[in-house]
C-alpha positions as CSV (number, residue, x, y, z in Angstrom):
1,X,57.7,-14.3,5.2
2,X,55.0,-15.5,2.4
3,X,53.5,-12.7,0.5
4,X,50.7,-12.0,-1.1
5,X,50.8,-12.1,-5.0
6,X,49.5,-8.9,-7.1
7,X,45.7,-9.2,-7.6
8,X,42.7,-6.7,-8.1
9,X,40.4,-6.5,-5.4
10,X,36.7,-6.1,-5.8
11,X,34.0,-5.5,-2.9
12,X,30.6,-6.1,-4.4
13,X,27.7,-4.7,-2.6
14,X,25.1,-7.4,-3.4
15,X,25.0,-10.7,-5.1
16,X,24.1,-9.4,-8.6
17,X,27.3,-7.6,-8.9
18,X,29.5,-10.4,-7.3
19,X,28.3,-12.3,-9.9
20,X,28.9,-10.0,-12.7
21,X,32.6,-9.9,-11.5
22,X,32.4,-14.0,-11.6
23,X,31.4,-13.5,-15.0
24,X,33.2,-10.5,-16.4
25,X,36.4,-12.6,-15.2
26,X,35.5,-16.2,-15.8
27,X,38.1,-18.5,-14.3
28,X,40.4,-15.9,-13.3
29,X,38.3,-14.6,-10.3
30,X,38.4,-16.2,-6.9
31,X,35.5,-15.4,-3.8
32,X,36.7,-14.6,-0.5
33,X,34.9,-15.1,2.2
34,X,36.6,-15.6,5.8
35,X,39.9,-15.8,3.9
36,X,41.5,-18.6,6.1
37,X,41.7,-21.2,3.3
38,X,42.0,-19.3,0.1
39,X,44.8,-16.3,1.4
40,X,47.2,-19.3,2.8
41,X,46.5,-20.9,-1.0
42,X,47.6,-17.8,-2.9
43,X,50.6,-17.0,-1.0
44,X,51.5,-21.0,-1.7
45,X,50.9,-20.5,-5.4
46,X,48.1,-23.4,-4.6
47,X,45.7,-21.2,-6.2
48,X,46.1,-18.4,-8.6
49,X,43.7,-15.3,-9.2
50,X,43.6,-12.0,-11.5
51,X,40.6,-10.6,-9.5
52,X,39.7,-11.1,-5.7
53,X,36.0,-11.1,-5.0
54,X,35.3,-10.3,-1.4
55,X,31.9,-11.5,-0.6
56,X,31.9,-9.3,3.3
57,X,30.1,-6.3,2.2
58,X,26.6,-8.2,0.6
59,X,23.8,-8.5,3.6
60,X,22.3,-10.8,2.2
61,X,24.8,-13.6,2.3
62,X,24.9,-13.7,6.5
63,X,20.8,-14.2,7.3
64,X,19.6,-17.0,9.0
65,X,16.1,-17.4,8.3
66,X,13.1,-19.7,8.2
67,X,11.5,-20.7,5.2
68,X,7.3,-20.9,4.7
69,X,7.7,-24.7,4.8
70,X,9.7,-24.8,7.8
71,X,13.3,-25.3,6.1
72,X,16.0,-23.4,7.1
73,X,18.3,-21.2,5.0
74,X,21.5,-20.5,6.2
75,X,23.3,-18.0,4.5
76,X,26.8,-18.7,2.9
77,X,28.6,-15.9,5.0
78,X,27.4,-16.9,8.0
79,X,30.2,-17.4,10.4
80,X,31.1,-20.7,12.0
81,X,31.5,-19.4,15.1
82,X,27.6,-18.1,15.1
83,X,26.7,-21.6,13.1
84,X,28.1,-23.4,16.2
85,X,26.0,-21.2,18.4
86,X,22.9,-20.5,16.7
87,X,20.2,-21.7,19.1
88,X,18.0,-22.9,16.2
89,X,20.5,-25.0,14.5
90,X,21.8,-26.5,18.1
91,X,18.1,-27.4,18.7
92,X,17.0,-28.9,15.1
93,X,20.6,-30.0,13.8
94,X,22.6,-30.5,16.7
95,X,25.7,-32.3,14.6
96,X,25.8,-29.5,12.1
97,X,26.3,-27.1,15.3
98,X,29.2,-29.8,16.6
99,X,30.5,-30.3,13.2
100,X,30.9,-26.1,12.8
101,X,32.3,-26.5,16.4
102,X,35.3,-28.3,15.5
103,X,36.4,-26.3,12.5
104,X,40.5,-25.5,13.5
105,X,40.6,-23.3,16.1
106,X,38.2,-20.3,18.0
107,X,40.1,-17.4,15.6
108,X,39.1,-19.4,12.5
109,X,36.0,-20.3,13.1
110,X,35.7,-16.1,13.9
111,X,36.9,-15.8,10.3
112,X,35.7,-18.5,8.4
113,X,32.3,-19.0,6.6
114,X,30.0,-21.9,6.4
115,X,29.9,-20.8,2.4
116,X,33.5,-21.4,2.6
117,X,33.5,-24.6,4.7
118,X,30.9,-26.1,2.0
119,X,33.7,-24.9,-1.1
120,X,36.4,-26.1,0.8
121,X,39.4,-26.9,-1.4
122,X,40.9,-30.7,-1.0
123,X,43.5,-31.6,0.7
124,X,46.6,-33.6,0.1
125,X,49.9,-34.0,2.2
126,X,51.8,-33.4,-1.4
127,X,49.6,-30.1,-2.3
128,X,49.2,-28.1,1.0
129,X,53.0,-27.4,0.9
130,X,55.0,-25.0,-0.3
131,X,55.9,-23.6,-3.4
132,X,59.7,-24.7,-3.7
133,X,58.9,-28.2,-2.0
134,X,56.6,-29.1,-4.7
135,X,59.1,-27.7,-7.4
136,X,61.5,-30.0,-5.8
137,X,59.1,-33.0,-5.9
138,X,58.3,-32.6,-9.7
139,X,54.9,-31.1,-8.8
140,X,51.4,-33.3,-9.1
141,X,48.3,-34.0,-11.0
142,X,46.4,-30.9,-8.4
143,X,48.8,-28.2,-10.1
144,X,51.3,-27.8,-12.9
145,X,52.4,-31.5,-12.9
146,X,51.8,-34.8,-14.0
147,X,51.9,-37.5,-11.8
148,X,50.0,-38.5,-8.7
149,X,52.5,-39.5,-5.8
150,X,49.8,-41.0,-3.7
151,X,48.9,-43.6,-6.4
152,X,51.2,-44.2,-8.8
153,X,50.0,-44.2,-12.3
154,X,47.1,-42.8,-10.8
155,X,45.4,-40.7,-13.9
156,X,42.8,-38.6,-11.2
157,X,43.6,-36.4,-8.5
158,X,42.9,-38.0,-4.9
159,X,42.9,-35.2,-2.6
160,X,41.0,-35.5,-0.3
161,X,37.5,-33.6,1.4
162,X,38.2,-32.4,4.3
163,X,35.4,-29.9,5.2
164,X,33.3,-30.8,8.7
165,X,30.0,-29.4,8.0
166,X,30.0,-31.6,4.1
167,X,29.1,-34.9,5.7
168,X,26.6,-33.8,8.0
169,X,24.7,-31.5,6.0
170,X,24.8,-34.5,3.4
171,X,23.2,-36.6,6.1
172,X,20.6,-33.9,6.5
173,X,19.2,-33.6,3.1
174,X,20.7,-30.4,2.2
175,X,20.7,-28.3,-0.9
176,X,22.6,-25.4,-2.1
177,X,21.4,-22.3,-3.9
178,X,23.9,-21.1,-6.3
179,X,23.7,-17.7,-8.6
180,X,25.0,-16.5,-11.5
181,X,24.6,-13.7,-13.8
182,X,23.8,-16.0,-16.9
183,X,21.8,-19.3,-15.5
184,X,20.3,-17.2,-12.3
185,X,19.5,-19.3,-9.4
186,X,19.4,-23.2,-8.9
187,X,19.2,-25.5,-5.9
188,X,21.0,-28.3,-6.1
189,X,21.5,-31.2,-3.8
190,X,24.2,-31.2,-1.7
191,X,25.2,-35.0,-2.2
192,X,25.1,-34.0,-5.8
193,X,27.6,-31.1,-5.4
194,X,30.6,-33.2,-4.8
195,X,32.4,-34.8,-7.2
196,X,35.5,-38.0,-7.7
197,X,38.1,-35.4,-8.6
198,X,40.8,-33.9,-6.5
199,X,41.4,-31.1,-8.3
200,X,37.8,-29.8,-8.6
201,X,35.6,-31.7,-6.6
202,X,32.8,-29.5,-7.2
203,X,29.8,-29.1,-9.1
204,X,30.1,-25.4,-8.8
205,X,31.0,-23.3,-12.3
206,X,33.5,-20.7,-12.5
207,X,30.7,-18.0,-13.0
208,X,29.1,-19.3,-9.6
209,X,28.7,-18.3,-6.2
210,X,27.2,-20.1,-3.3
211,X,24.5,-18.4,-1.8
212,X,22.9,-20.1,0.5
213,X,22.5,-23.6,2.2
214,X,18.9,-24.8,2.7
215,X,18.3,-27.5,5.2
216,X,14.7,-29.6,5.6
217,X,13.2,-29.3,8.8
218,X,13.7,-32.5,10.7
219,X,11.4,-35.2,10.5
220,X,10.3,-36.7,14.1
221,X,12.3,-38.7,15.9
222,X,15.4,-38.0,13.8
223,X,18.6,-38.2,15.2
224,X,22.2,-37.1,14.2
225,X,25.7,-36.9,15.3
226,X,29.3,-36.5,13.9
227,X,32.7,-37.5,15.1
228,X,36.4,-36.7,13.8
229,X,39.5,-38.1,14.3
230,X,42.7,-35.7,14.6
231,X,46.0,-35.5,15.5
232,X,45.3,-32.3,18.2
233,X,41.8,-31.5,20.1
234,X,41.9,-28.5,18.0
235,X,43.6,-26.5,14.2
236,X,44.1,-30.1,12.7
237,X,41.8,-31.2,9.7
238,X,40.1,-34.2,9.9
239,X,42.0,-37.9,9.3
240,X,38.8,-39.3,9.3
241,X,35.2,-37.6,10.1
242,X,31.7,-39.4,10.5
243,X,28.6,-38.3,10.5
244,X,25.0,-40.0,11.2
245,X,21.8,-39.5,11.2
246,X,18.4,-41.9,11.4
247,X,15.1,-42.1,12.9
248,X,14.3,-44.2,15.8
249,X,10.3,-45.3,15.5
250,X,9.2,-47.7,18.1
251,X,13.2,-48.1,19.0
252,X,14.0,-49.1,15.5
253,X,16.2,-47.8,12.9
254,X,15.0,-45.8,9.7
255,X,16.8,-44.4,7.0
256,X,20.2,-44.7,8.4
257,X,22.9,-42.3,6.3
258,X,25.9,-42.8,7.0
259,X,28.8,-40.4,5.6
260,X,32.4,-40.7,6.0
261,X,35.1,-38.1,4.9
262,X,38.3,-37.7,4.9
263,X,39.6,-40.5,2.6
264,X,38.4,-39.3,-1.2
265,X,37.7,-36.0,-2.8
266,X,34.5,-36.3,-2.1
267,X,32.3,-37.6,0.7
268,X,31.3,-40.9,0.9
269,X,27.4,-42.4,1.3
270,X,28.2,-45.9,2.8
271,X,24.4,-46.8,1.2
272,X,24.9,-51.0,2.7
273,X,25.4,-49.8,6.1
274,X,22.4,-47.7,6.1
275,X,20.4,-51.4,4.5
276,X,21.5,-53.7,7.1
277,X,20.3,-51.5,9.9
278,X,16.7,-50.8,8.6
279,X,13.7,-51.7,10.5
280,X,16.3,-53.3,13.4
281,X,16.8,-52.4,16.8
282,X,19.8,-50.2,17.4
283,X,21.6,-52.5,19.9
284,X,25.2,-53.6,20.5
285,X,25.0,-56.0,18.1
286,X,24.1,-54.0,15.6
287,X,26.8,-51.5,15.9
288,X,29.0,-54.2,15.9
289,X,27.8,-55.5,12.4
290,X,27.6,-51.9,11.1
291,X,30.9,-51.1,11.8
292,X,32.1,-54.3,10.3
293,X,30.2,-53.3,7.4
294,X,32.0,-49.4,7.1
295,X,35.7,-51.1,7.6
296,X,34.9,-52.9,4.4
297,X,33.8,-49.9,2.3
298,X,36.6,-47.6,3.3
299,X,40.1,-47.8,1.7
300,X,42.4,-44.7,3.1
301,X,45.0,-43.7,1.1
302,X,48.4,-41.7,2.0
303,X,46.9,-38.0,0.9
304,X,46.5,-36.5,4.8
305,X,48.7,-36.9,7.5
306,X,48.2,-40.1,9.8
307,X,49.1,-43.9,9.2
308,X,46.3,-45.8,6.3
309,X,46.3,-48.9,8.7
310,X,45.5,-47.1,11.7
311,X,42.7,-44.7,9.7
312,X,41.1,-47.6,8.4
313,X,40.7,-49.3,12.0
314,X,39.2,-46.4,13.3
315,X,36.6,-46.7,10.9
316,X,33.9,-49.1,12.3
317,X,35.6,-47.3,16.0
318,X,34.3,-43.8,14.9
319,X,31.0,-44.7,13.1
320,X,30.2,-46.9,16.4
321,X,30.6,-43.8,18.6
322,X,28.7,-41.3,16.3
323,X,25.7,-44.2,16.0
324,X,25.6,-44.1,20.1
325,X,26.2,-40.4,20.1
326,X,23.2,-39.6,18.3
327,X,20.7,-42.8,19.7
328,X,21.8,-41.2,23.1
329,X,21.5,-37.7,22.9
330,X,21.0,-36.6,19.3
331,X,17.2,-35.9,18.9
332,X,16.7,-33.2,16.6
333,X,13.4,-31.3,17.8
334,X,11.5,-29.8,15.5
């Protein structure tokens, strides 16, 4: 049986004192929030912390609530379980509500958080294993070693993103508002909170928490969708996820994003798919070019589970079906 290592645990009452304990223990602190990434982590010797934060006792991380302007703000702690179900988010943001849907299995997405979904750490089939298999292996770039086993020579980690809600919310517009004791609050785009780097593919300091997400109300006629390719209908992460979203105005495309995940540390804007559709009609023979257009901008590598051939070739498969997913039934209402 794995256990637990030795670590003080704090249970803040609000966000001012969670983020004096961020600061008081810089770098040594680690949030918990639903628990189902971070406590498997620490018992792997993945992740290592002096001081556990637990974020369950501060109200005001779980509201759901509408902004002046009409955005939503969806707090950090909400659950994905009551992100999936939220009748506001299945009306306005229907793929963030299928995307929260298909996180694991029902008793995670009980536990887990969309604050924690967002934070996600990468992934990589030589990482997420135990401690005494990678001691065996000689360890990796992620943690305590040196070399990169999925590309040799490789100088950067290339774990990979594999949190569900990440590409849709990037499709959205998103933003994040992140707090801590010294800086306060900033919002910060959510396609700029991602970064090319395995190890840390965040834009989040070690004094920071995530507060909230913030989501623009949809513009009219937008539409969205997002598929994911797995080994099971449920628990597995993603070997490939795709999300969309565009407006149709007199049956033509506008401002197509297109975000695919599961291949780098970070997910990935294809920006020439969203060109070549813009201002055309969203017809067979468009998907067909489109998904021509993703197989030639994504590369898998070997850092989840599932053949590279067979990811890539799913590619321009998987962005076809979200694209008719979300012409056919994905109108976001305001």
């Amino acid at each position: 049986m794995l256990r637990l290592p030795r670590f003080r645990h704090e249970t803040p009452a609000s966000l001012e004192e969670a983020a004096a304990l961020l600061s008081e223990h810089k770098g040594r602190a680690r949030l918990l929030a639903g628990g189902t990434d971070l406590l498997p982590n620490l018992k792997h010797g993945i992740e290592e912390a002096d001081v556990v934060v637990s974020l369950g006792r501060v109200p005001e991380l779980n509201r759901v609530r509408e902004t002046e302007g009409g955005d939503l703000e969806l707090g950090a702690m909400l659950s994905l379980e009551a992100l999936a179900s939220d009748a506001l988010v299945r009306k306005r943001y229907p793929a963030l509500s299928v995307a929260a849907g298909l996180v694991a299995g029902p008793h995670h997405r009980r536990m887990g958080t969309l604050g924690g979904n967002v934070c996600l750490n990468t992934r990589c089939v030589y990482i997420n294993q135990t401690h005494f298999w990678r001691e065996a292996l000689g360890y990796c770039l992620k943690k305590d070693g040196e070399a990169c086993h999925v590309v040799k020579g490789g100088k950067r980690c290339v774990a990979a993103a594999s949190n569900d809600t990440a590409p849709v919310l990037t499709t959205l517009g998103a933003s994040l508002r992140l707090r801590s004791q010294s800086r306060g609050v900033r919002v910060l785009p959510i396609a700029d909170f991602y970064v090319q780097d395995g190890v840390y593919n965040k834009a989040l300091e070690p004094d920071e928490l995530l507060e909230s997400v913030l989501i623009p109300m949809p513009q009219p006629g937008l539409h969205s969708a997002y598929k994911k390719l797995r080994p099971r209908d449920s628990i597995d992460f993603p070997r490939l996820s795709v999300a969309v979203a565009f407006r149709l105005e007199s049956d033509v495309v506008r401002d197509l994003r297109v975000v695919i995940s599961a291949l780098a540390a970070r997910p990935l804007m294809l920006k020439k798919v969203g060109d070549l559709s813009e201002g055309r009609p969203l017809n067979d023979d468009l998907l067909d070019e489109l998904g021509s257009a993703a197989f030639k901008q994504c590369h898998p590598l070997t850092n989840v589970d599932g053949d590279t051939t067979y990811r890539r070739d799913m590619v321009p498969v998987y962005v076809k079906r979200a694209l008719r997913a979300a012409r056919d039934s994905g109108l976001s209402m305001p």
